[in-house]
TORKOL-4160 file (C-alpha; in steps of 0.2 Angstrom, whole numbers, padded with zeros to 4 digits, m for minus):
343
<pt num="1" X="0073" Y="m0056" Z="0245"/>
<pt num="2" X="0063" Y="m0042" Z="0246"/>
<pt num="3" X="0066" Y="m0038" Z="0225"/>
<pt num="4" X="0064" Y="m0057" Z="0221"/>
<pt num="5" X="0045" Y="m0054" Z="0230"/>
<pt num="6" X="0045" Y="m0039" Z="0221"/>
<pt num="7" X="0048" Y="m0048" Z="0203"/>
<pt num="8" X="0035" Y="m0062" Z="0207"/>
<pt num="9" X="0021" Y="m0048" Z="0211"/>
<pt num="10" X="0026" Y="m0041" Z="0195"/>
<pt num="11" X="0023" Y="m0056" Z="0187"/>
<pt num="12" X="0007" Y="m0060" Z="0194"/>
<pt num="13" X="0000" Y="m0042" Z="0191"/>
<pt num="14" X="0005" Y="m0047" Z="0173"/>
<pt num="15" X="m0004" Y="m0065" Z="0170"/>
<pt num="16" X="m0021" Y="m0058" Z="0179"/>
<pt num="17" X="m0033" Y="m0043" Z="0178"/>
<pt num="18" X="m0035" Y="m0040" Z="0195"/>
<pt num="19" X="m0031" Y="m0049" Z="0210"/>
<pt num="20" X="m0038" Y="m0046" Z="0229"/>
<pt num="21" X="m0025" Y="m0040" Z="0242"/>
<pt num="22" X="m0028" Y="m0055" Z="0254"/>
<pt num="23" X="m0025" Y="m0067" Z="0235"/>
<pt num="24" X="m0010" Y="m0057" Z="0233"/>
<pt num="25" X="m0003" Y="m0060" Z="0250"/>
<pt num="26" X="m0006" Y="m0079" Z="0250"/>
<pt num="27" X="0002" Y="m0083" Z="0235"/>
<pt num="28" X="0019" Y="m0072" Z="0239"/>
<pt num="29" X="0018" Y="m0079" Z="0259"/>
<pt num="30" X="0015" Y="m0064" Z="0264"/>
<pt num="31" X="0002" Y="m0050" Z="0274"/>
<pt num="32" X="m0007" Y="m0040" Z="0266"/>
<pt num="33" X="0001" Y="m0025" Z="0274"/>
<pt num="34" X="0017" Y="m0030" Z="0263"/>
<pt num="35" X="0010" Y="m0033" Z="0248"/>
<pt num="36" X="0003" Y="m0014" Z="0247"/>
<pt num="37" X="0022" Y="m0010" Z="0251"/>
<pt num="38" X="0028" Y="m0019" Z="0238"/>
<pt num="39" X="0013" Y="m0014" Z="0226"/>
<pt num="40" X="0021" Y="0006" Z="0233"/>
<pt num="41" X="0039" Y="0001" Z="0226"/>
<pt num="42" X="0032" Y="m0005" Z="0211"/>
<pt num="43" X="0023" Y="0011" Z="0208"/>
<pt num="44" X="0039" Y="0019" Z="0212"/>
<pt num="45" X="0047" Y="0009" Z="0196"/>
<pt num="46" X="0038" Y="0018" Z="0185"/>
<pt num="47" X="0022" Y="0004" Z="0186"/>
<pt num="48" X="0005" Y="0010" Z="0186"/>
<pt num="49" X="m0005" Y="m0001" Z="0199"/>
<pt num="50" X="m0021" Y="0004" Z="0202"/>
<pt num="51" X="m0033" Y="0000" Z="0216"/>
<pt num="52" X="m0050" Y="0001" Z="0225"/>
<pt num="53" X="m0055" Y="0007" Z="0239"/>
<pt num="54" X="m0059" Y="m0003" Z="0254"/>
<pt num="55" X="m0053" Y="m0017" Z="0265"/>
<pt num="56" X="m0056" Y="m0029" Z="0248"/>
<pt num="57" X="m0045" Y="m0020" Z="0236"/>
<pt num="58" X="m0043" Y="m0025" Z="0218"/>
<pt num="59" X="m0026" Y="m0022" Z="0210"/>
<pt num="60" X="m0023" Y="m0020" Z="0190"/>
<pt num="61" X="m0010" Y="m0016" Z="0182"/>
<pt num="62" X="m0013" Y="m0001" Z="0172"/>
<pt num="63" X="m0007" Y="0006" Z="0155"/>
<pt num="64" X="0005" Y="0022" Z="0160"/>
<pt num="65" X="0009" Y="0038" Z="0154"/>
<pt num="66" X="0030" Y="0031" Z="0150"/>
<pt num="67" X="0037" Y="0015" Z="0148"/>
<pt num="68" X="0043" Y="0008" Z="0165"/>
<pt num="69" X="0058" Y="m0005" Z="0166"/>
<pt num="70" X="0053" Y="m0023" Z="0157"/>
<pt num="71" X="0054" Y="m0037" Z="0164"/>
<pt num="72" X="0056" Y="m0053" Z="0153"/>
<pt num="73" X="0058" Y="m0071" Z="0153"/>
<pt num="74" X="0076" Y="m0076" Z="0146"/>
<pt num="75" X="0067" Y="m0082" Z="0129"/>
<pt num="76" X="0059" Y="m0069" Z="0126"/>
<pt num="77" X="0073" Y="m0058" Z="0128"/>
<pt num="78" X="0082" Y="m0068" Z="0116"/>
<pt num="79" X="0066" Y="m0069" Z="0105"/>
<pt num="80" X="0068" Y="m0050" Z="0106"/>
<pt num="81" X="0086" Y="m0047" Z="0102"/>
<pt num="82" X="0084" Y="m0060" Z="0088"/>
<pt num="83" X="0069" Y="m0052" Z="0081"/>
<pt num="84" X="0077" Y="m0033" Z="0080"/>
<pt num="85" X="0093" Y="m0041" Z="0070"/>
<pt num="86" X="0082" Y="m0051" Z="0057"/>
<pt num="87" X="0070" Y="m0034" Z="0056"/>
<pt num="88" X="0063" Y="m0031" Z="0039"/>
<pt num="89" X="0069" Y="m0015" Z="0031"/>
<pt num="90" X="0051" Y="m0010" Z="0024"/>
<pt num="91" X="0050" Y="0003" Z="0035"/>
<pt num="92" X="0060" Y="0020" Z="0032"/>
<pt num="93" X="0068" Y="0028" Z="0046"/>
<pt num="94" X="0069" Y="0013" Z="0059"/>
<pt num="95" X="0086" Y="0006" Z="0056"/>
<pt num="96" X="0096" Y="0017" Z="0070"/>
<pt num="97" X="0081" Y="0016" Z="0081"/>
<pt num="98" X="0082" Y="m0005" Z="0079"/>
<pt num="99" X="0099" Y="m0004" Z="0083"/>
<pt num="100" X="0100" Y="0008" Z="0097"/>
<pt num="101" X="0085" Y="m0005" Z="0104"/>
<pt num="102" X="0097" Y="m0021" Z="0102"/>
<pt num="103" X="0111" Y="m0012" Z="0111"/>
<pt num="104" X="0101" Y="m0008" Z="0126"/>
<pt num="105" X="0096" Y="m0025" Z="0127"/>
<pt num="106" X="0113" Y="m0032" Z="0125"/>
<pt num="107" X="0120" Y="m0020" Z="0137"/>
<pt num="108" X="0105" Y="m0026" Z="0149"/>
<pt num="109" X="0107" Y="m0047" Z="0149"/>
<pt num="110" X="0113" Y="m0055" Z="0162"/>
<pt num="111" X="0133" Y="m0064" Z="0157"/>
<pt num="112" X="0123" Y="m0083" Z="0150"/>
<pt num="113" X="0111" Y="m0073" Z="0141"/>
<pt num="114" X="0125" Y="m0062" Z="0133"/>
<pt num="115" X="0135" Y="m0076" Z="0131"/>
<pt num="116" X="0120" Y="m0087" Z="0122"/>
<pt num="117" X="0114" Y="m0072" Z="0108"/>
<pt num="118" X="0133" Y="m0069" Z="0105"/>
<pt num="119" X="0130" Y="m0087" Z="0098"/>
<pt num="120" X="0115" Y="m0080" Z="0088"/>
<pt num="121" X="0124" Y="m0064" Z="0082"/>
<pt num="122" X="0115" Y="m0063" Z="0064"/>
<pt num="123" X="0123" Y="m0053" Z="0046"/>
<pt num="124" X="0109" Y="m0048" Z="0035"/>
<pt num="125" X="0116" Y="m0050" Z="0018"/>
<pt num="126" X="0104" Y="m0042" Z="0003"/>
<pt num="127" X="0099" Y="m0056" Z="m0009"/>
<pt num="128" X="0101" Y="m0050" Z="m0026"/>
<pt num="129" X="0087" Y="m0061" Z="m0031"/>
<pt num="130" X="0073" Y="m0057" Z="m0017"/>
<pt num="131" X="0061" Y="m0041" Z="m0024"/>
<pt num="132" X="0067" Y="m0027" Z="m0013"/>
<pt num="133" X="0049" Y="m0020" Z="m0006"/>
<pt num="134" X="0047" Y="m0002" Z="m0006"/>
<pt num="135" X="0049" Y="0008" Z="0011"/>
<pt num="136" X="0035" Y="0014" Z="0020"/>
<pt num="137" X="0034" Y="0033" Z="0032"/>
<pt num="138" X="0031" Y="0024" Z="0050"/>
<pt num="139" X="0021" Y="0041" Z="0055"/>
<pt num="140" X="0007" Y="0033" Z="0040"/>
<pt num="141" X="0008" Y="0017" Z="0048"/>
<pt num="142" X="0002" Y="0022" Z="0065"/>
<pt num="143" X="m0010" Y="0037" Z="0058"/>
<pt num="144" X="m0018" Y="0018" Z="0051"/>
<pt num="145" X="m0017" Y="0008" Z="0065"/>
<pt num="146" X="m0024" Y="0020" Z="0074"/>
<pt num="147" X="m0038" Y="0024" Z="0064"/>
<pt num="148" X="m0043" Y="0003" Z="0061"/>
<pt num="149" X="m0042" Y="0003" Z="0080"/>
<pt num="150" X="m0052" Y="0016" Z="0081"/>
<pt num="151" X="m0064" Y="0016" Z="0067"/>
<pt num="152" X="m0059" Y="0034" Z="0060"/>
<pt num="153" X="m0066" Y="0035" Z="0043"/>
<pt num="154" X="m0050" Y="0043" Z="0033"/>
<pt num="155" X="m0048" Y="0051" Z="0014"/>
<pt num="156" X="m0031" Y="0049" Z="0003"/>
<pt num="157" X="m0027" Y="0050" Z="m0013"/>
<pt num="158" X="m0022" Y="0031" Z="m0019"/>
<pt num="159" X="m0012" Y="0029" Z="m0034"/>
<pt num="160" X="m0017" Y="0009" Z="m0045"/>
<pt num="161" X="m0010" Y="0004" Z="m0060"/>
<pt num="162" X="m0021" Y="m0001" Z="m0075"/>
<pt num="163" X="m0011" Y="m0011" Z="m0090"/>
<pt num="164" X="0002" Y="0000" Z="m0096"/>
<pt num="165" X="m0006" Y="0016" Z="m0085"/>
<pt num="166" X="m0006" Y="0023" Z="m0067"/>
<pt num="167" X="m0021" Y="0034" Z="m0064"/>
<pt num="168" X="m0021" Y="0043" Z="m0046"/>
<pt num="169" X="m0040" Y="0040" Z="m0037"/>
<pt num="170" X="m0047" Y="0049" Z="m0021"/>
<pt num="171" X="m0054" Y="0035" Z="m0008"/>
<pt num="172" X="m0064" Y="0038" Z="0007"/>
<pt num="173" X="m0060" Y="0021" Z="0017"/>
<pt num="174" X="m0065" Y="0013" Z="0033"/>
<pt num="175" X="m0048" Y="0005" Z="0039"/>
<pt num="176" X="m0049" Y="m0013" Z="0045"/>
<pt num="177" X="m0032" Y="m0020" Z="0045"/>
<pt num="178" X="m0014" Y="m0018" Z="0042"/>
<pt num="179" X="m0006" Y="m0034" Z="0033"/>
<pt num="180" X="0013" Y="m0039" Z="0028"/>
<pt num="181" X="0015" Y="m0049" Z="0014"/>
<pt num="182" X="0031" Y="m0052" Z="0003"/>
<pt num="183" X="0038" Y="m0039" Z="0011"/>
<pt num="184" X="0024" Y="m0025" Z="0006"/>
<pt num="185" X="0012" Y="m0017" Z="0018"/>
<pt num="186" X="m0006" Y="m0017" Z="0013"/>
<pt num="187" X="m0021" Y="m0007" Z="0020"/>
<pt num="188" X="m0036" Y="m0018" Z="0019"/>
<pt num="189" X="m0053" Y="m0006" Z="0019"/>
<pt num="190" X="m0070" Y="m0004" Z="0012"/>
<pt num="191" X="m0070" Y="0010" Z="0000"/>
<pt num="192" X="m0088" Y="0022" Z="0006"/>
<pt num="193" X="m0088" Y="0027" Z="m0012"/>
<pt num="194" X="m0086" Y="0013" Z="m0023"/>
<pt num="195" X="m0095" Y="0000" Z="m0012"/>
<pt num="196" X="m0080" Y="m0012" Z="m0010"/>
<pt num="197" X="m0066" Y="m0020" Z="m0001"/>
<pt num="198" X="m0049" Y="m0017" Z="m0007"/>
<pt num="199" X="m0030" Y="m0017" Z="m0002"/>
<pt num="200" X="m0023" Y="m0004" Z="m0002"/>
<pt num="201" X="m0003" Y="m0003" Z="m0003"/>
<pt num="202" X="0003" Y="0008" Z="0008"/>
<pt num="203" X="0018" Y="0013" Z="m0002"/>
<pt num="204" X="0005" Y="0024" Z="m0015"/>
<pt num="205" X="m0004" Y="0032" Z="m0001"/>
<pt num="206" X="m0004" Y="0051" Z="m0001"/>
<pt num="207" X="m0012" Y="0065" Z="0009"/>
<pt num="208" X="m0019" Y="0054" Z="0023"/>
<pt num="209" X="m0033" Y="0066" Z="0031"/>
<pt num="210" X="m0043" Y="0061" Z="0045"/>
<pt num="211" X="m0063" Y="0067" Z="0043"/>
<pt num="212" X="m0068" Y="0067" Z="0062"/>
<pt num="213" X="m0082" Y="0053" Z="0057"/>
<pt num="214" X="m0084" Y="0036" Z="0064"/>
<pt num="215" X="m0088" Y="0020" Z="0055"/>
<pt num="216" X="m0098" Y="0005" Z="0061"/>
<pt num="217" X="m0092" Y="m0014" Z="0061"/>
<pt num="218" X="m0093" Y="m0022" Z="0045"/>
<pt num="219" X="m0088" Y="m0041" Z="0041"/>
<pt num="220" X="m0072" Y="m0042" Z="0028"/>
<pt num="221" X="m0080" Y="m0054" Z="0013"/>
<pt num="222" X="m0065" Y="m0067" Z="0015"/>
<pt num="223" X="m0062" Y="m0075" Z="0032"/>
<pt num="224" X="m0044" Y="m0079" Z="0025"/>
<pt num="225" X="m0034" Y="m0061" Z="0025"/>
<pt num="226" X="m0021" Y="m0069" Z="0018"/>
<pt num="227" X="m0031" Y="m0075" Z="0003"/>
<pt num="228" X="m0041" Y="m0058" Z="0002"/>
<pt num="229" X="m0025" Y="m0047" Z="m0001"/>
<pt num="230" X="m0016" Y="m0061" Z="m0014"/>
<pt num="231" X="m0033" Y="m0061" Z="m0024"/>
<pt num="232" X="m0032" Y="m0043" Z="m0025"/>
<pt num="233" X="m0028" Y="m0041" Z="m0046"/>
<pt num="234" X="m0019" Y="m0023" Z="m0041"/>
<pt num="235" X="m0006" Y="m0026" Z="m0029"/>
<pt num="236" X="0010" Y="m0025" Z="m0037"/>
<pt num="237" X="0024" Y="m0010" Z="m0037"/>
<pt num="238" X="0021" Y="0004" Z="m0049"/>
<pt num="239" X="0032" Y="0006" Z="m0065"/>
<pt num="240" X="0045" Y="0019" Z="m0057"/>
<pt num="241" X="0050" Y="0006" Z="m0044"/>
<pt num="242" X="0060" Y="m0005" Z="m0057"/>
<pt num="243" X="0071" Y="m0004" Z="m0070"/>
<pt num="244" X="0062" Y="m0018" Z="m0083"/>
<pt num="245" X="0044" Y="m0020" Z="m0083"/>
<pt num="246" X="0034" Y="m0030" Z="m0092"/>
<pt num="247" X="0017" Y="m0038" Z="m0096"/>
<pt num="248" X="0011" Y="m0056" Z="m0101"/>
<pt num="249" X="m0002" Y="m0067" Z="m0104"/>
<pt num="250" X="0000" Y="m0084" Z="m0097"/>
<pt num="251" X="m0011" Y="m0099" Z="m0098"/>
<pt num="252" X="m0015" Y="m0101" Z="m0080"/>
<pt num="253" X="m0029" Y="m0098" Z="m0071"/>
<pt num="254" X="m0032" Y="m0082" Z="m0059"/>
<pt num="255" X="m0031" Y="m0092" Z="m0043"/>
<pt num="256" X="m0016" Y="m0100" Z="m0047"/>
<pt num="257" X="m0009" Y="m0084" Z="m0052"/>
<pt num="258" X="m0013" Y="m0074" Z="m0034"/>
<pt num="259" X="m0007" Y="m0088" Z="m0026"/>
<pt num="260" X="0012" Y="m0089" Z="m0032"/>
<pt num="261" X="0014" Y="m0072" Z="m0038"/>
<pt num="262" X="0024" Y="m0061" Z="m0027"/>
<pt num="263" X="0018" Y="m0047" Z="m0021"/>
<pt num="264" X="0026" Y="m0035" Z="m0033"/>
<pt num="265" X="0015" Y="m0043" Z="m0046"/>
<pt num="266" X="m0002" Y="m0037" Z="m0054"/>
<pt num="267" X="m0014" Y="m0048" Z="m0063"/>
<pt num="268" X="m0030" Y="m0047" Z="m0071"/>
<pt num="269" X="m0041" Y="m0063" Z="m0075"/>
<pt num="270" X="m0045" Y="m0063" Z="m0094"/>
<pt num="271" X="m0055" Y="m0079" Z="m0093"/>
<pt num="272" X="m0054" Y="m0096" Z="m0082"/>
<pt num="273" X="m0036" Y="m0103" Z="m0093"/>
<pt num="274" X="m0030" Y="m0085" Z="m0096"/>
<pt num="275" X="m0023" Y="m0072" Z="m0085"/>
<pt num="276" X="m0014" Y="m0057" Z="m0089"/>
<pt num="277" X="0002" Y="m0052" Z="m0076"/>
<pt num="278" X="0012" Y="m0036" Z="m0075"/>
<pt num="279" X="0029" Y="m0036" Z="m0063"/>
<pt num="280" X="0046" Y="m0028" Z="m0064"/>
<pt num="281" X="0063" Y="m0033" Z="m0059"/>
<pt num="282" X="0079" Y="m0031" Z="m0060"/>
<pt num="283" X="0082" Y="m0038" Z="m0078"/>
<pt num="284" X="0074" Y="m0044" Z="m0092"/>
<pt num="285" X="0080" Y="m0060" Z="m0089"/>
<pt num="286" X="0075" Y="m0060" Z="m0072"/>
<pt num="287" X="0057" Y="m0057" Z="m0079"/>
<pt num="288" X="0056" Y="m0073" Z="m0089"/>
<pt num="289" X="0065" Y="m0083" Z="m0076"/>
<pt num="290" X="0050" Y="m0082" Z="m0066"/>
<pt num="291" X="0039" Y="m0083" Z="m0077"/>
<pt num="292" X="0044" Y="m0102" Z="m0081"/>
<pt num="293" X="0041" Y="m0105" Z="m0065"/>
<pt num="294" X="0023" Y="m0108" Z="m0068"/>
<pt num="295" X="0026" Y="m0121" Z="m0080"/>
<pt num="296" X="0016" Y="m0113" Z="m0092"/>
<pt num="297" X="0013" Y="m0108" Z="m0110"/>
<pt num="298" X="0013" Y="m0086" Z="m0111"/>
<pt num="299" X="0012" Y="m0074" Z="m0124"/>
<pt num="300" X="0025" Y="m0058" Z="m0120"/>
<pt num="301" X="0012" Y="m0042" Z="m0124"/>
<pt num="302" X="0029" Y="m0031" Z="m0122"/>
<pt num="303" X="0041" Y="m0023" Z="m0122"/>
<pt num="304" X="0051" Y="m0030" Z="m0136"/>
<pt num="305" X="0062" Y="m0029" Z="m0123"/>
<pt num="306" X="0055" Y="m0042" Z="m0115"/>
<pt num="307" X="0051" Y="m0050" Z="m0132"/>
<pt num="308" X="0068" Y="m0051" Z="m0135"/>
<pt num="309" X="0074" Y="m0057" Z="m0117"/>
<pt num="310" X="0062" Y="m0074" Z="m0119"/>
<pt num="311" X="0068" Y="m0076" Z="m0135"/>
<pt num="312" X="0087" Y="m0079" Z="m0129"/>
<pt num="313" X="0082" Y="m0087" Z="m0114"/>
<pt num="314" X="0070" Y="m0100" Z="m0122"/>
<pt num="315" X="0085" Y="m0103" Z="m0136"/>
<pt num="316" X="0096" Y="m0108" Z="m0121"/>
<pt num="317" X="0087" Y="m0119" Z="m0114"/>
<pt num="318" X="0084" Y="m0129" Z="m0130"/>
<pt num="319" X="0099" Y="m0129" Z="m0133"/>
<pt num="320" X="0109" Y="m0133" Z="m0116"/>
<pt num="321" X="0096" Y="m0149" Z="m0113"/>
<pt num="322" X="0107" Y="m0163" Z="m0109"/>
<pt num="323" X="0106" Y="m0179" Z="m0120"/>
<pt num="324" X="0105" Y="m0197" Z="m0112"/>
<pt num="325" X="0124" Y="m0199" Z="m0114"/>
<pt num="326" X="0127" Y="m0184" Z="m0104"/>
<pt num="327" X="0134" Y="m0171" Z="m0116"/>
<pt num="328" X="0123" Y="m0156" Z="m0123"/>
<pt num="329" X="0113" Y="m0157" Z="m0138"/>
<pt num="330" X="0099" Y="m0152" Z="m0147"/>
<pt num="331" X="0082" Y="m0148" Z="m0137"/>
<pt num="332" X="0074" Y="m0166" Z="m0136"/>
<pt num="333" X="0057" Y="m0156" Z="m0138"/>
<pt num="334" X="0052" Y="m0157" Z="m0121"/>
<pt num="335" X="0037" Y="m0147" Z="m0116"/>
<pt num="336" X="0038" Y="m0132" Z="m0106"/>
<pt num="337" X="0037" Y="m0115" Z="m0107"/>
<pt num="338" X="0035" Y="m0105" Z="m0121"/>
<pt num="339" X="0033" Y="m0089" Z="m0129"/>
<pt num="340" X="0019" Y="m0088" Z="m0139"/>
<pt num="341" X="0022" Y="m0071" Z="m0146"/>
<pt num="342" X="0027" Y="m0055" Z="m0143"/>
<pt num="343" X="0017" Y="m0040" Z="m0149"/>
């Protein structure tokens, strides 16, 4: 009884920021003189409750020096256990910590909780065809959380990719926000120097320095952080991360481009019809299979490689479209994607 009143004031502590002894006491069925024992028992657990002073006194729950026991609803601890087994591995360092975490909450569920996430157990398979995203140092992710939260104004050396070229930059950025997208971490910030908003990829960021300045609000220019960080034309992975890489004009607008592209993808907008795209990938071939997926005309800049990749693949496909009697003939000179040239 007395840990079941003892959960409820937890709860209530939890879904309000403060509440009087005597509002405490009426909704448990209790006196007041209880409620402080139990508030006692709490603090005991490891709790933080805090309190004024006087026959009126306020309770909050409080943030603590350590983590004291957590107490969750049943779907939210299956949220949990769920969450850790589908965890993304963009983050280095975290896999044995993630599972160390899932078996203390296995270890902690009641028999119809076990019993119902057993049903859930999950097998992460790598997808050959998914663009593995880069890790991430989880110290640089809170040294940037921290200093958005913050506003500590922070210097690094940044590392963009211009056409066939990577050239290393020093930025002195105000942090505003962490985002996730396609699996790569972004640091969206207004650069002091160059008078713009950028974002930034964490994975190039080196020798983070804080500069013991703070920075005032300022309004990002897109309401939409999703659409600010895809519209950004350097986002993509650098060279090194894959094996083939290429460039390509294609004859589709900019926006369309930074909508559909994944985020290992760079683009710079040549006009309104032409935009210019560098990715890597695994293959060649992988490179021109997404590239038809715009359903667009392109013109392979290089590397013969790449040249010589869309040259087989684009053969293939004339050749393997099926005829109206069902066997395989001669392209019926459908329209679809081509390769303009390659250079």
């Amino acid at each position: 009884m007395i840990a079941n009143r003892t959960l409820e004031l937890l709860s209530l502590l939890q879904t309000q920021k403060e509440w009087t002894g005597d509002g405490l006491a009426e909704r448990l069925g209790v006196s007041p003189r209880t409620v402080r024992r139990d508030i006692n028992r709490l603090r005991e657990l490891g709790y933080p409750v805090t309190a004024t002073k006087g026959p009126s006194a306020y309770y909050r729950l409080s943030r603590g020096a350590r983590l004291p026991p957590l107490i969750v609803d049943d779907e939210q601890a299956l949220a949990i256990a769920l969450s850790l087994q589908t965890a993304p591995a963009s983050v280095t360092g975290m896999g044995d910590a993630t599972k160390r975490a899932l078996n203390s909450i296995r270890e902690l569920l009641p028999p119809h909780l076990a019993h119902r996430l057993a049903t859930f157990s999950v097998e992460q398979i790598e997808n050959a065809w998914e663009l593995a995203p880069p890790q991430v140092d989880p110290a640089l992710l809170a040294q940037l959380s921290t200093a958005a939260q913050q506003r500590d104004l922070v210097r690094f050396s940044y590392r963009s990719i211009h056409l066939d070229s990577m050239e290393d930059s020093n930025v002195l950025a105000e942090p505003h926000r962490l985002v996730v997208w396609s699996g790569r971490w972004y640091l969206v910030a207004y650069d002091q120097q160059r008078h713009s908003w950028h974002a930034y990829r964490l994975d190039r960021i080196r020798h983070l320095a804080p500069t013991g300045w703070r920075f005032g609000e300022r309004e990002v220019p897109d309401d939409d952080i999703t659409r600010f960080v895809q519209n950004q034309p350097d986002r993509g992975d650098t060279p090194d991360t894959w094996p083939c890489w290429g460039t390509v004009l294609m004859e589709c607008p900019a926006t369309l481009v930074a909508k559909w592209a994944p985020g290992a993808a760079s683009f710079e907008a040549i006009d309104d019809r032409i935009t210019r795209i560098q990715m890597g990938a695994w293959s060649w071939s992988a490179l021109i299979g997404f590239l038809i997926t715009f359903s667009c005309r392109f013109t392979v800049e290089g590397p013969p490689e790449l040249v010589d990749a869309a040259r087989k693949v684009l053969g293939r496909i004339d050749v393997d479209i099926p005829q109206p009697d069902g066997h395989p003939g001669p392209s019926t000179g459908t329209p679809g994607p081509r390769t303009v040239s390659g250079r």
